[in-house]
N, CA, C and O atoms as a CHARMM CRD file, in Angstrom:
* protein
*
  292
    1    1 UNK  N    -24.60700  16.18700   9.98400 PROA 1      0.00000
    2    1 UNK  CA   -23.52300  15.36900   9.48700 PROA 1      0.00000
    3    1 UNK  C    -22.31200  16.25800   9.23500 PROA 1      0.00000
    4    1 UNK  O    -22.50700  17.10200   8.36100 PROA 1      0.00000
    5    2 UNK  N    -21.49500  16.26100   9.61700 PROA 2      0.00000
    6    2 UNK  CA   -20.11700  16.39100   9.35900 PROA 2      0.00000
    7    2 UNK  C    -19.22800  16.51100   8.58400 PROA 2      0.00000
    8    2 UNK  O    -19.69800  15.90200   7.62300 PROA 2      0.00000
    9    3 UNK  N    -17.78800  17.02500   8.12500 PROA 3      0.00000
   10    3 UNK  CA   -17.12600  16.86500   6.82300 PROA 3      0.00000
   11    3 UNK  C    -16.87700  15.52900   6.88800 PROA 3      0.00000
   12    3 UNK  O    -17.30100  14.69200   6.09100 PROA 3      0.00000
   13    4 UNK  N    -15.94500  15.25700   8.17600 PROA 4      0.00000
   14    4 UNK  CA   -15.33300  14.01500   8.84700 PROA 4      0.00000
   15    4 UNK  C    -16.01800  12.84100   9.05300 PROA 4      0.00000
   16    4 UNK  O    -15.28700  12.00300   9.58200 PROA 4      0.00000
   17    5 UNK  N    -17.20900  12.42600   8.83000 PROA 5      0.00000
   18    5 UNK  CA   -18.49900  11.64100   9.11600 PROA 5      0.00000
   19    5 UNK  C    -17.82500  10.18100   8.33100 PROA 5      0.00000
   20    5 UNK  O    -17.74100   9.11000   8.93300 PROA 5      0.00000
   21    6 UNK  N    -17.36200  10.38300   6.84700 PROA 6      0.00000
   22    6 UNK  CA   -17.28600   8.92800   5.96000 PROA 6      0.00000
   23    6 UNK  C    -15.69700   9.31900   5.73400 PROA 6      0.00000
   24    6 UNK  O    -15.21300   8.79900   4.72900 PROA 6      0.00000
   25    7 UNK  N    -14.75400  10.20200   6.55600 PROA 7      0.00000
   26    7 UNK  CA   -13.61700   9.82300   6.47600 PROA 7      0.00000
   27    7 UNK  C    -13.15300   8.75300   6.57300 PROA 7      0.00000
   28    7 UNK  O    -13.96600   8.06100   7.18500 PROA 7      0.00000
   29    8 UNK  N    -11.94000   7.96700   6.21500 PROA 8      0.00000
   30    8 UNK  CA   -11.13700   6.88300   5.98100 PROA 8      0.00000
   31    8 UNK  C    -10.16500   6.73300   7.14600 PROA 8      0.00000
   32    8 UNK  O     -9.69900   5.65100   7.50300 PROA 8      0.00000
   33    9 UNK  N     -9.84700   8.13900   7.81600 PROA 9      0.00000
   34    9 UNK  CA    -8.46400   7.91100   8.01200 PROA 9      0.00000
   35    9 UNK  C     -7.36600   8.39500   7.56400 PROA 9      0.00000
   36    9 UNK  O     -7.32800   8.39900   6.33300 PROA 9      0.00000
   37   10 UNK  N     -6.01900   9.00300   8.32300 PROA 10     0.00000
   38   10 UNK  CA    -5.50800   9.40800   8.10200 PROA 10     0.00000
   39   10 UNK  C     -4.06300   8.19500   8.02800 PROA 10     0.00000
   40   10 UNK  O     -3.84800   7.60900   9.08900 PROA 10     0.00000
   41   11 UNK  N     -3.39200   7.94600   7.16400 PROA 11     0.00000
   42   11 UNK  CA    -2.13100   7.37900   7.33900 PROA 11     0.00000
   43   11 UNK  C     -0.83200   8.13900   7.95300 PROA 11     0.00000
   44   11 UNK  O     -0.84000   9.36400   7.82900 PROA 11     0.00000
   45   12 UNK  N      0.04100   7.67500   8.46000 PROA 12     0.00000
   46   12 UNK  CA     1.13800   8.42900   8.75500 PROA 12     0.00000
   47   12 UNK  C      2.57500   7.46100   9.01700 PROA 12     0.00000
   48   12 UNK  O      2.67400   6.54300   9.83000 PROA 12     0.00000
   49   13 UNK  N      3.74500   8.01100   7.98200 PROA 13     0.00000
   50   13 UNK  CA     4.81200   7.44000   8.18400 PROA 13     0.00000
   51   13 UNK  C      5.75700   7.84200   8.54500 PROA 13     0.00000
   52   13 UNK  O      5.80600   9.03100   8.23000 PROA 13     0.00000
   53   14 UNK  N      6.56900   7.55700   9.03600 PROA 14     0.00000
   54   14 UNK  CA     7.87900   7.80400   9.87700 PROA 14     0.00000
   55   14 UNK  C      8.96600   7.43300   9.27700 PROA 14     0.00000
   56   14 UNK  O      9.66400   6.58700   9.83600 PROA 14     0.00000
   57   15 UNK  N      9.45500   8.09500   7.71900 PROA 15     0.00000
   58   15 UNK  CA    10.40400   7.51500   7.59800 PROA 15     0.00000
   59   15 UNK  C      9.87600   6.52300   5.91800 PROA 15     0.00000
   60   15 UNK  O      9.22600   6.80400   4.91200 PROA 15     0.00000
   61   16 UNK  N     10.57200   5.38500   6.40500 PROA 16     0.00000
   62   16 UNK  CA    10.62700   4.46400   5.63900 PROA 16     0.00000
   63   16 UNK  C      9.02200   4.40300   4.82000 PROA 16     0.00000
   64   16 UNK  O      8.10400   5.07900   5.28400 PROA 16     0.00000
   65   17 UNK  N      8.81100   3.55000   3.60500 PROA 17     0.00000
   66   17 UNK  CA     7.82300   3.17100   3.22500 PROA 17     0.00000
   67   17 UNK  C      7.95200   1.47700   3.26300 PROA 17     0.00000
   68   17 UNK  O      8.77700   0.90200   2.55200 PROA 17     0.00000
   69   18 UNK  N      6.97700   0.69600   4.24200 PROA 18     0.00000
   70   18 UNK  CA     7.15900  -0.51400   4.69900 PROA 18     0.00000
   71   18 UNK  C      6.29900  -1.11700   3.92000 PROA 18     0.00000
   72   18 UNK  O      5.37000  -0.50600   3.39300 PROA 18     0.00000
   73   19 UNK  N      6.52000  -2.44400   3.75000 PROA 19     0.00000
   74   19 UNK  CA     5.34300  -3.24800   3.22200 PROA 19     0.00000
   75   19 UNK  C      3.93400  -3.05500   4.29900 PROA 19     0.00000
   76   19 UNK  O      2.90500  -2.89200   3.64300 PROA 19     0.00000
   77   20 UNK  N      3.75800  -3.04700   5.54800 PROA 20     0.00000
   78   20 UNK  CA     2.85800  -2.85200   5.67500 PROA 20     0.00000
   79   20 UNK  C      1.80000  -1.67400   5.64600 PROA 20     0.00000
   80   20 UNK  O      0.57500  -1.55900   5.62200 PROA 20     0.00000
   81   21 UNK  N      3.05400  -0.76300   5.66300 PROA 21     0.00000
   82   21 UNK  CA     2.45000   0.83700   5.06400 PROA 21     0.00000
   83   21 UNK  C      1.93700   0.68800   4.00100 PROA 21     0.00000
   84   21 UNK  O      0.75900   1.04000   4.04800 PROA 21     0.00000
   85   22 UNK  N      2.31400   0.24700   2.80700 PROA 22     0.00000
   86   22 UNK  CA     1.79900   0.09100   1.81300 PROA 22     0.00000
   87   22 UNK  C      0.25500  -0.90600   1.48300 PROA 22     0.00000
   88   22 UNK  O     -0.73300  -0.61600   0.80800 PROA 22     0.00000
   89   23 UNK  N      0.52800  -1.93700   2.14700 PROA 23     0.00000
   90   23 UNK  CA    -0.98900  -2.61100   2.31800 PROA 23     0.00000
   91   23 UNK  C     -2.07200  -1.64100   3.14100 PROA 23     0.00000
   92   23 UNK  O     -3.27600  -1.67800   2.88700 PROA 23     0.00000
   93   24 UNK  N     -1.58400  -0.90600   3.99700 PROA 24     0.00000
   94   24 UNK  CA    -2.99400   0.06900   4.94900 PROA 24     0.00000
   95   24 UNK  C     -2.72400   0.57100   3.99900 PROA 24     0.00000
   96   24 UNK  O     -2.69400  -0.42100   3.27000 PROA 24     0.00000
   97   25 UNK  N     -2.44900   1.50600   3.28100 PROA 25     0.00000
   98   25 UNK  CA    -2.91600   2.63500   2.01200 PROA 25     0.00000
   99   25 UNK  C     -3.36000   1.72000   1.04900 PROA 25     0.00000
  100   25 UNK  O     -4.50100   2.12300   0.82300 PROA 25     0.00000
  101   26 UNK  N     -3.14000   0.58700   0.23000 PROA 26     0.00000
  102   26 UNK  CA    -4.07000  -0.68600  -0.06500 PROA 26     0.00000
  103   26 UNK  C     -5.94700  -0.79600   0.73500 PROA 26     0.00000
  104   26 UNK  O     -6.91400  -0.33900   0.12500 PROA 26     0.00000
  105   27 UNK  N     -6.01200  -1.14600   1.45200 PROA 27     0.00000
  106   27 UNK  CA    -6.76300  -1.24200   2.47700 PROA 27     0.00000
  107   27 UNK  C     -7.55800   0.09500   2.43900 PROA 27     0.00000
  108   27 UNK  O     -8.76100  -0.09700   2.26100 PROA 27     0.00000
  109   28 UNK  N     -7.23100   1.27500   2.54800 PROA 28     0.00000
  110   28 UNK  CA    -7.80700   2.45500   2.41000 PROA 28     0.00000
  111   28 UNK  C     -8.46200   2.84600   1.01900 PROA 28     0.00000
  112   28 UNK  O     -9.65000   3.14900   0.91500 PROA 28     0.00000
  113   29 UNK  N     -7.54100   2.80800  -0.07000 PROA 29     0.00000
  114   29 UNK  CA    -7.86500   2.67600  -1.46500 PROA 29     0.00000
  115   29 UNK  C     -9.15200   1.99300  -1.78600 PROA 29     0.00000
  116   29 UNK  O    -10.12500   2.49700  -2.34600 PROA 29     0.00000
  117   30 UNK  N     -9.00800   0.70400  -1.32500 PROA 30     0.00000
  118   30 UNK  CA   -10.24400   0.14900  -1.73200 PROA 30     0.00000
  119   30 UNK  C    -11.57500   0.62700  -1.00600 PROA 30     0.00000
  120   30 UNK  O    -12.56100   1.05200  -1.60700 PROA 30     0.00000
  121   31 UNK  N    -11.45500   0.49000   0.46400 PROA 31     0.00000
  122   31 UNK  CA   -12.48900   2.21500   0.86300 PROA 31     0.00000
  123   31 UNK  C    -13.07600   2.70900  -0.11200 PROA 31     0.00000
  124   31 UNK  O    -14.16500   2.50100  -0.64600 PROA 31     0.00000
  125   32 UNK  N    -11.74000   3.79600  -0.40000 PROA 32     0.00000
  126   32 UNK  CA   -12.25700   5.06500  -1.35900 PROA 32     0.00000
  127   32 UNK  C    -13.00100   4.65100  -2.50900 PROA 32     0.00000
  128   32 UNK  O    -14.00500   5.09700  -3.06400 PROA 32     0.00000
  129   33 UNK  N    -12.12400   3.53000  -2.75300 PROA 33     0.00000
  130   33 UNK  CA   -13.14300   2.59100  -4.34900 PROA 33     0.00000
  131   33 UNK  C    -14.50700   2.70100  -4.40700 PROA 33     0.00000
  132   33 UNK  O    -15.26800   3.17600  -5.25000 PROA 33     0.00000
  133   34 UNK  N    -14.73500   1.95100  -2.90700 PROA 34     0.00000
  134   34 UNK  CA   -16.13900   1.35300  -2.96300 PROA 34     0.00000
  135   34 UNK  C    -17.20000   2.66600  -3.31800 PROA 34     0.00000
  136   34 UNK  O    -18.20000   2.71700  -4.03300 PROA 34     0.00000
  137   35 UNK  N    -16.43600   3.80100  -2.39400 PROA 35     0.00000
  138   35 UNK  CA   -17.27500   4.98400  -2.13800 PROA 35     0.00000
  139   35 UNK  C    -17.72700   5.46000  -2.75900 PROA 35     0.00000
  140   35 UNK  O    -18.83900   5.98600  -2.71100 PROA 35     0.00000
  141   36 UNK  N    -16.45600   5.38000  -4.08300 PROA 36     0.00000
  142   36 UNK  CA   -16.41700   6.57100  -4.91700 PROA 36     0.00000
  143   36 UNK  C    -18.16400   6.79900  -5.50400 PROA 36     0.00000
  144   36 UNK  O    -18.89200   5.83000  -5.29000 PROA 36     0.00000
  145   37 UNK  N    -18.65500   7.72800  -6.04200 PROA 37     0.00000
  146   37 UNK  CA   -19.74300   7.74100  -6.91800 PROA 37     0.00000
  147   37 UNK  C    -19.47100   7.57900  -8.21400 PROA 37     0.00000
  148   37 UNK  O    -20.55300   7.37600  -8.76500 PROA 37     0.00000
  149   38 UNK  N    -18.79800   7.56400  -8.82400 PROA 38     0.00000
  150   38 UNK  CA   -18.08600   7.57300 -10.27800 PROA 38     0.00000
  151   38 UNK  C    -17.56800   5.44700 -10.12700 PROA 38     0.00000
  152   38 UNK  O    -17.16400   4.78000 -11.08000 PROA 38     0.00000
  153   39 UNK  N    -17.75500   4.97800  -8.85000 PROA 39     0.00000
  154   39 UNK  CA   -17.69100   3.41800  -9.43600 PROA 39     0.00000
  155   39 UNK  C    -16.04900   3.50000  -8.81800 PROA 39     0.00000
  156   39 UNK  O    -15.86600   2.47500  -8.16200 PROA 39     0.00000
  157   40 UNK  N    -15.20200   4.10000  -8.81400 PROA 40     0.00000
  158   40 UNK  CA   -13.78000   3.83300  -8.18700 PROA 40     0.00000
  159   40 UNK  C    -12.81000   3.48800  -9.22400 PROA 40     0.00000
  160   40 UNK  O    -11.62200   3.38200  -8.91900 PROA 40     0.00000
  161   41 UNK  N    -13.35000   3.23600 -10.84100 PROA 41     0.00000
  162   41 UNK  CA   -12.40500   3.15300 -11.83200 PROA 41     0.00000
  163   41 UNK  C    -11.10700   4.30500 -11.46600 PROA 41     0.00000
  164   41 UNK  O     -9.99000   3.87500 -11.17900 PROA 41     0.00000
  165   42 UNK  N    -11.48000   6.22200 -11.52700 PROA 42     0.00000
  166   42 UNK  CA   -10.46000   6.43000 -11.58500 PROA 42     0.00000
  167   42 UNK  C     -9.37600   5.83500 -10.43100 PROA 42     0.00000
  168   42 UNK  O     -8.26600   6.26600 -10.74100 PROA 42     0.00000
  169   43 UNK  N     -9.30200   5.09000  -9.34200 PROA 43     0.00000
  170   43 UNK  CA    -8.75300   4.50600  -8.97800 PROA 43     0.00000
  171   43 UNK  C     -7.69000   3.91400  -8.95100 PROA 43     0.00000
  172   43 UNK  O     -6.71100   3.90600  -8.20500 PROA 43     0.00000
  173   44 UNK  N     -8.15200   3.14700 -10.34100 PROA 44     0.00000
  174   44 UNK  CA    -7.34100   2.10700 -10.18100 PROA 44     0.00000
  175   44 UNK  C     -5.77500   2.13400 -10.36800 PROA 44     0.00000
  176   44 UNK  O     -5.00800   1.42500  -9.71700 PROA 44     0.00000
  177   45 UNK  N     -5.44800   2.91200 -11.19900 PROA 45     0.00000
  178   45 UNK  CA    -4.24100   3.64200 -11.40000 PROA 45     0.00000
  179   45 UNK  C     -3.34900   3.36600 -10.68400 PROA 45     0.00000
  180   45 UNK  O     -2.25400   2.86500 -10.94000 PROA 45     0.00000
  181   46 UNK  N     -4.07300   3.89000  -9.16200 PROA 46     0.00000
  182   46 UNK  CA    -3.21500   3.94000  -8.01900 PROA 46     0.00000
  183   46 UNK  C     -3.22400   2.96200  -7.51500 PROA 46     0.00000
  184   46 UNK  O     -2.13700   2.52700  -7.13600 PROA 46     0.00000
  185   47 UNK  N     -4.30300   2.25800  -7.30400 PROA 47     0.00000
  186   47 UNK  CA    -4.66800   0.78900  -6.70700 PROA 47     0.00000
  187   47 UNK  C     -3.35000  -0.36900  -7.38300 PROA 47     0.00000
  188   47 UNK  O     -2.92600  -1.35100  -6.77600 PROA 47     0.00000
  189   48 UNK  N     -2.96000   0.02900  -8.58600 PROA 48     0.00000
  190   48 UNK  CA    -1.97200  -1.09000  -9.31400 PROA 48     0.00000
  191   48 UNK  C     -0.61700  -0.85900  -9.58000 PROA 48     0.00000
  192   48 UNK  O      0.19000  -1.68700 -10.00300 PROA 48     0.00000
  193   49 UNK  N     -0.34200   0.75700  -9.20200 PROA 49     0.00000
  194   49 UNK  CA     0.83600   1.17600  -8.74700 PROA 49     0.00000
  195   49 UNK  C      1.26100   0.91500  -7.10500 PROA 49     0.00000
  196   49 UNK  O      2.46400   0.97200  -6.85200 PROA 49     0.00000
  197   50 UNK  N      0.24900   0.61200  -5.91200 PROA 50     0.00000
  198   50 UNK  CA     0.53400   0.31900  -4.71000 PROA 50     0.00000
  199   50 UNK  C      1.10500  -1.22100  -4.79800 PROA 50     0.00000
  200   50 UNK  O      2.10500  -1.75800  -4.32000 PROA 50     0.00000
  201   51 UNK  N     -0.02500  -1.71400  -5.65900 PROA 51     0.00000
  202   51 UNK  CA     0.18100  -3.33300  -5.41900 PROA 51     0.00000
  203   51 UNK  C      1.59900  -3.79400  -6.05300 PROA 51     0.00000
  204   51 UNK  O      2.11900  -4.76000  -5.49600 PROA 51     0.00000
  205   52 UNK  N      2.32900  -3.19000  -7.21200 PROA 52     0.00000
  206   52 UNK  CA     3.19400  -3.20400  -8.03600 PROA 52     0.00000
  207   52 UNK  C      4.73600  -3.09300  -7.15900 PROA 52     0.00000
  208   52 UNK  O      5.87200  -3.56600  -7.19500 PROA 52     0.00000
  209   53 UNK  N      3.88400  -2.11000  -6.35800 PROA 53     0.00000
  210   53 UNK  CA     5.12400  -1.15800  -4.99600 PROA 53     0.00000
  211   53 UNK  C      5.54000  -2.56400  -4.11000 PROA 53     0.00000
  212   53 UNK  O      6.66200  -3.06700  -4.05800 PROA 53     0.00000
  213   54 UNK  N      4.13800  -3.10400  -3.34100 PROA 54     0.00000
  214   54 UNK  CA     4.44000  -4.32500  -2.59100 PROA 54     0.00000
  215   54 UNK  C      4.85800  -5.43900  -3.30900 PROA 54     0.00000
  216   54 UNK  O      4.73500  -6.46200  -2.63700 PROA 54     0.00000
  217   55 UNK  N      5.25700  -5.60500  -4.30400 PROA 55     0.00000
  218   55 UNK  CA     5.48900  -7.02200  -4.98100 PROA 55     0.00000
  219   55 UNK  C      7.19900  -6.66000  -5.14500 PROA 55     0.00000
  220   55 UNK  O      8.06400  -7.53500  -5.19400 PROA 55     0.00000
  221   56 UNK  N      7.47200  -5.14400  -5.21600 PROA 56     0.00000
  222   56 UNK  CA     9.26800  -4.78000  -5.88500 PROA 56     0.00000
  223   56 UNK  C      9.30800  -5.08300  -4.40900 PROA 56     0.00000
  224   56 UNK  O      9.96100  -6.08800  -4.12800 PROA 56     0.00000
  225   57 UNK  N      8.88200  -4.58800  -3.63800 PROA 57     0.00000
  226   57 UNK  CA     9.34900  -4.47900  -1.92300 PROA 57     0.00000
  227   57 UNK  C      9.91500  -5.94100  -1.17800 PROA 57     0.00000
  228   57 UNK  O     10.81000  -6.22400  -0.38300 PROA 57     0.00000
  229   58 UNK  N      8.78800  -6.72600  -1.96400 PROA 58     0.00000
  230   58 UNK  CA     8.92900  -8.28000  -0.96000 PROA 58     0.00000
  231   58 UNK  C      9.94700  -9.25900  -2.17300 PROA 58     0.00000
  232   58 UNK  O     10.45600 -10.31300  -1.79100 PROA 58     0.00000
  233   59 UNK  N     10.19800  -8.63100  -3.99700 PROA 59     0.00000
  234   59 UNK  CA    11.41200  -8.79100  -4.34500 PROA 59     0.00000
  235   59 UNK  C     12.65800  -8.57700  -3.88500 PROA 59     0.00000
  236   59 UNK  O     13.61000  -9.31500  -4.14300 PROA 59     0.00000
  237   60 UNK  N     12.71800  -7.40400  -3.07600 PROA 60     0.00000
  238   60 UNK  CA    14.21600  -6.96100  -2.90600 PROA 60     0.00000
  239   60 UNK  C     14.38900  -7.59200  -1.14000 PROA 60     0.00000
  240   60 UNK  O     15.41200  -7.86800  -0.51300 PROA 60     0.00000
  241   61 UNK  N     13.07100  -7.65200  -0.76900 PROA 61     0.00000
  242   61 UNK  CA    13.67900  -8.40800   0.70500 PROA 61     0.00000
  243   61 UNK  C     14.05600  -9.87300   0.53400 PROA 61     0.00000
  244   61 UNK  O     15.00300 -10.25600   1.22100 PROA 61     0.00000
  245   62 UNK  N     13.40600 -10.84700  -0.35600 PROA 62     0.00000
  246   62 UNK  CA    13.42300 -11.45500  -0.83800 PROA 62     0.00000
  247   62 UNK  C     15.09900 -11.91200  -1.18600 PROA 62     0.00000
  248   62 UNK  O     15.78700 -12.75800  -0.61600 PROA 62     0.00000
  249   63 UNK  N     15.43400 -11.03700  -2.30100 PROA 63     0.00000
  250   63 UNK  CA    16.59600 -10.78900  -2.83800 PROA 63     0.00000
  251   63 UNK  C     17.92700 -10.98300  -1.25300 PROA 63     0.00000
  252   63 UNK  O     18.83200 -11.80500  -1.11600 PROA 63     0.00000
  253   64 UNK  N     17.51000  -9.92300  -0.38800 PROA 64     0.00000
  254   64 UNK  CA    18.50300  -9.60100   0.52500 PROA 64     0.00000
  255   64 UNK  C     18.75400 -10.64700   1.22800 PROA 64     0.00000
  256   64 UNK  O     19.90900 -11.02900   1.41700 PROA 64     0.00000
  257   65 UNK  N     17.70700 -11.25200   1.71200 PROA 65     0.00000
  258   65 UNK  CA    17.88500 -12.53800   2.42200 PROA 65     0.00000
  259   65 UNK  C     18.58400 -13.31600   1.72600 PROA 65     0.00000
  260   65 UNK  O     19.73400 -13.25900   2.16200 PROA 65     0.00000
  261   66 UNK  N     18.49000 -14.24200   0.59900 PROA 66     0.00000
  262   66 UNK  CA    19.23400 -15.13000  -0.35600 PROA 66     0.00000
  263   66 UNK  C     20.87900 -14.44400  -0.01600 PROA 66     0.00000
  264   66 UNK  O     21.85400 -14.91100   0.57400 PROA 66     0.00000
  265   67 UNK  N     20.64000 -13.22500  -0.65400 PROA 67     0.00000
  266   67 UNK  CA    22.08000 -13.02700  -0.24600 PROA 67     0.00000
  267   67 UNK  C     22.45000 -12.34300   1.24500 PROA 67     0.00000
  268   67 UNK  O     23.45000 -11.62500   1.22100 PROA 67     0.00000
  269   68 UNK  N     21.63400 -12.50400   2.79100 PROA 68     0.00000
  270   68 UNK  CA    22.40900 -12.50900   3.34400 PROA 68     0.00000
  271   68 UNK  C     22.84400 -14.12300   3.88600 PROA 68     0.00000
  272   68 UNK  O     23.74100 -14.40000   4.68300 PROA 68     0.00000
  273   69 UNK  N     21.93100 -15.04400   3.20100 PROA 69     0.00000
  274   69 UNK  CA    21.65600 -16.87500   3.39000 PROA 69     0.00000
  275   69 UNK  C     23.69000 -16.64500   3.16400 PROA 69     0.00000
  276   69 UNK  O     24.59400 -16.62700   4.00000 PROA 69     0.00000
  277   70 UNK  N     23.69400 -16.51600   1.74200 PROA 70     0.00000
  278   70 UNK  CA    24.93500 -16.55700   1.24500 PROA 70     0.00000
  279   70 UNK  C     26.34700 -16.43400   2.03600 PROA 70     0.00000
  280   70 UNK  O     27.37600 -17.09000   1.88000 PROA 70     0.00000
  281   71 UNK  N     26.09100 -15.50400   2.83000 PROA 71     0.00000
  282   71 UNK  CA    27.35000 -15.34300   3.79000 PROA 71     0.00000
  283   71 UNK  C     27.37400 -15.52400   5.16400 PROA 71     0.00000
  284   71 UNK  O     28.23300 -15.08900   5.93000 PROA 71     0.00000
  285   72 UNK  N     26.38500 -16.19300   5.45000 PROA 72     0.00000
  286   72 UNK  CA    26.41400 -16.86100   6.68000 PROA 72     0.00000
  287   72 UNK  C     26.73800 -18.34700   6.42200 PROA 72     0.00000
  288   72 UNK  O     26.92800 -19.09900   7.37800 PROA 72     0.00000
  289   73 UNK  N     26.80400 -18.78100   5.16100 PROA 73     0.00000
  290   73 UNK  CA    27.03400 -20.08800   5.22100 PROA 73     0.00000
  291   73 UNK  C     28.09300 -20.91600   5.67600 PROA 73     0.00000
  292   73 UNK  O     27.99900 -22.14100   5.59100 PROA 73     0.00000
């Protein structure tokens, strides 16, 4: 068996941090959760700072649209 055997995966970004970047590192997290031997509590931390990340993200697109609605009217 291998180091690499129950690896996850590597992420990689270019730039920007996208909402969907943020859900695959979501997606990965919980992985690591399941894995963890310790149960994945220390986790969570991060698990509710990602999810926190995607909720400001789809606020401010959210936001942009309304106001680009605004000047196309």
């Amino acid at each position: 068996m291998h180091a690499n055997d129950n690896a996850i995966g590597k992420i990689y970004a270019d730039g920007e941090i996208t909402i969907k970047l943020l859900e695959r590192c979501l997606d990965r997290l919980a992985i690591a959760m399941e894995r963890a031997p310790q149960g994945g509590e220390v986790y969570l931390p991060i698990f509710e700072r990602l999810e926190a990340e995607i909720e400001t993200k789809k606020a401010s697109e959210s936001t942009m649209a309304r106001a680009l609605r605004r000047v196309r009217r």
